[in-house]
Steps between C-alpha positions, in 0.01 A plus 500: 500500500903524449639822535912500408687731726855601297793666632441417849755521698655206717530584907748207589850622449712811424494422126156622512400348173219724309380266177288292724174393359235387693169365444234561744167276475210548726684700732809212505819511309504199268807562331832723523741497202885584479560508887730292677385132662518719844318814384206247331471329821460829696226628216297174528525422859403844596139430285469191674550687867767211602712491790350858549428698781076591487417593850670769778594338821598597869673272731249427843616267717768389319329386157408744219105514483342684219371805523387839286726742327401794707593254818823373342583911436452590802693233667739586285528869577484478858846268462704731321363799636595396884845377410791750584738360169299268255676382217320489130644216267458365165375754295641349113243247366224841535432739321670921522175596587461261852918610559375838486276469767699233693745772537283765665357262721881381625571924537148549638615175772835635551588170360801332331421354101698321324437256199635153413826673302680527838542123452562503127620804309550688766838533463476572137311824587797640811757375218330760262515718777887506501570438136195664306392280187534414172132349360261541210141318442458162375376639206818631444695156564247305270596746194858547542684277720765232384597396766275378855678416797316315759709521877344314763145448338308219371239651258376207404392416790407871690402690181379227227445729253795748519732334274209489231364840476774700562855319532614273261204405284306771400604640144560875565538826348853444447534110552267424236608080529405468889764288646695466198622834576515462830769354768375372832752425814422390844717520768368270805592284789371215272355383225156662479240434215562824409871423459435202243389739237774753570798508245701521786510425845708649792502251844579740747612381865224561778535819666765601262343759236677779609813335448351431154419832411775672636742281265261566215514885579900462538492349168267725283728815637811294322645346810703147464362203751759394681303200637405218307107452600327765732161373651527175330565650173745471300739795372404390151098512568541838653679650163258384322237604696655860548542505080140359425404813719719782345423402144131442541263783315268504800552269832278478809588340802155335693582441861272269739500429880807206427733872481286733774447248774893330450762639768542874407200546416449880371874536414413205250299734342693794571806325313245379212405877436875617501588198227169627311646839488822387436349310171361837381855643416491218226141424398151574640410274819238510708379310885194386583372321820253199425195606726302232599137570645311644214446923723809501712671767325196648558498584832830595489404851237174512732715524829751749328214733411337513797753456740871501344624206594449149320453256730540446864366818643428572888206797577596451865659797527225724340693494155672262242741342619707224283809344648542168349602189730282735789217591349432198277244208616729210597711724713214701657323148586808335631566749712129495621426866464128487324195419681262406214534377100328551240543264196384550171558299213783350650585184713781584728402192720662306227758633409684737766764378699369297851615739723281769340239284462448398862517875591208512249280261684560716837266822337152534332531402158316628214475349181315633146556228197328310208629161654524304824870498569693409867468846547145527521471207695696629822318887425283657745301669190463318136317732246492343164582744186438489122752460259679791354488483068239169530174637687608852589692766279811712682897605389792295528867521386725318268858364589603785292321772675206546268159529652190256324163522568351188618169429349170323651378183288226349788356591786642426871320212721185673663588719776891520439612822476818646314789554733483839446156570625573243828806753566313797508226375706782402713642847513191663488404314828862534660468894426170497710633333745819699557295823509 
């Protein structure tokens, strides 16, 4: 028997996408409809359990040997709860639920956590910080904007389906013709697939936004160039940028990693938000960051609630603390001030710089995740999870800040538990064990 699952929602990236239709057939999916070629892939292969994770594992002797989930738990437990400073990473391809309880655990440790934004939008979130922000939902862009501005992001690539439901092609409330009524620009180091379709494209100079955005800024507040070309761009291009944005009905500015992880950093953004608010003396304009795993704004509102602070906090000291470039996970790892890790969803191994990486392989590693990654392979402990919105149901948050529930469609691999219910055994046990 078929049963048709509609309105699921996709768990790959920040786009979220919730007109997902799946169809389940003897407990398999056998079809999903209007998802991306990535977010099919990650339906199907998840029914068909490859490159998965199935069984827990503890290191003996050097090789990881199978064992039980109570065994894997309590291996587990006894790590973080005898380090001094562990450090708790990952955190945004999960659900709120497992942040939730991934942050008492780190406060419960006396533990730093921190989630994979301190190497991507990181600086987007101590830019708002300093400069507050201008944003609205996608909703809001799909019905009204005119014009999309894409700075430093590749959609096409990172978010497949962002320029089709709520950019440029959708027909909205008030842009009834789609793209018709619509003007897309991209400004880039190169020529990205997302730049052929734009109307117009900006080639800005590596490491050079700022630049870029002051002049714009300097511009749109009636200032005179006296330069010919700032950034690469010409004094021409950056009129006619700075007019397309004053005389657009609605604008939105979408900023990727290209303008957050480019020298300066969070006074890109800062500068982006002061030209945004500079726009709204003339029109409406709005600034959104392109988010790219599917619940990392998530654990940003999870941290705030529950312990102020968005990312990077220490419980050392017997409170929040959040000091950015201290507290964060690169820094606190090259400096070689945590004892233990614990890893979930996440594959640091990968992708963190090498010295943090070799302090990594010094301490007791643990590691929860659907797949086998280079991060499970050096961990001490490897418990396998379920995946959030696919076999288990949970919370997770939009690029724009709006909370989705994720919804079950099949059932996990036997014995594989959500991550949720593998952290609180976790904490549970680390509880008992700290008296």
């Amino acid at each position: 028997m078929r049963v048709t699952h509609r309105d699921v929602v996709c768990s790959f990236c920040g786009t979220l996408c919730d007109d997902i239709e799946v169809d389940v057939e003897d407990g398999r999916i056998a079809e999903v409809r209007h998802a991306c070629r990535i977010g099919t892939t990650k339906f199907l292969s998840a029914s068909r359990h490859e490159h998965r994770l199935l069984k827990p594992m503890v290191r003996e002797n050097g090789r990881l040997k199978e064992v039980s989930l109570e065994e894997a738990v309590e291996r587990a437990a006894e790590i973080l709860a005898g380090a001094q400073r562990p450090l708790l990473y990952g955190w945004s391809s999960t659900s709120c639920e497992a942040q939730s309880v991934g942050i008492e655990l780190a406060e419960v440790l006396g533990g730093v956590i921190d989630n994979t934004s301190t190497v991507c939008h990181g600086p987007s979130t101590i830019a708002v910080h300093e400069a507050g922000f201008i944003s609205c939902t996608l909703g809001e862009v799909k019905n009204r904007a005119d014009l999309v501005i894409y700075w430093g992001a590749n959609p096409m690539h990172a978010h497949p389906r962002h320029l089709s439901r709520y950019s440029i092609y959708p027909r909205g409330y008030f842009r009834e013709r789609g793209h018709q009524d619509r003007t897309l620009v991209v400004v880039d180091v190169r020529r990205t697939d997302t730049a052929r379709l734009a109307q117009k494209f900006v080639r800005v100079q590596p490491g050079r936004d700022y630049e870029l955005i002051s002049a714009l800024r300097a511009v749109v507040n009636g200032r005179k160039l006296p330069m010919d070309e700032v950034a690469g761009v010409s004094r021409e291009d950056i009129e006619e940028l700075a007019e397309m944005m004053k005389s657009c009905s609605f604008g939105v500015l979408f900023f990727g990693m290209g303008l957050t992880q480019s020298p300066g950093r969070h006074r890109n953004i800062d500068n982006a938000i002061c030209l945004v608010r500079d726009l709204n003396t003339y029109t409406k304009f709005v600034i959104m960051p392109m988010r790219g795993h599917y619940n990392v704004v998530g654990f940003s509102e999870v941290l705030s609630w529950q312990a102020g602070f968005p990312f990077a906090v220490d419980f050392s000291k017997g409170y929040a603390w959040y000091n950015p470039g201290e507290t964060t996970a690169n820094d606190v790892l090259q400096r070689g001030e945590c004892d233990a890790m614990l890893v979930v969803a996440s594959d640091p191994v990968s992708n963190f710089p090498k010295p943090s990486v070799e302090n990594m392989l010094k301490m007791p590693i643990v590691a929860i995740d659907v797949h086998p990654t280079p991060t499970t392979m050096v961990a001490d402990v490897v418990i396998p999870a379920a995946i959030a919105g696919i076999e288990v149901e949970g919370t997770a948050y939009r690029m724009d800040v709006v909370p989705l529930r994720l919804r079950k469609v099949v059932e996990p691999p036997e014995g594989v538990l959500s991550d949720v219910e593998v952290l609180q055994r976790i904490l549970e046990r680390v509880k008992e064990i700290k008296g």
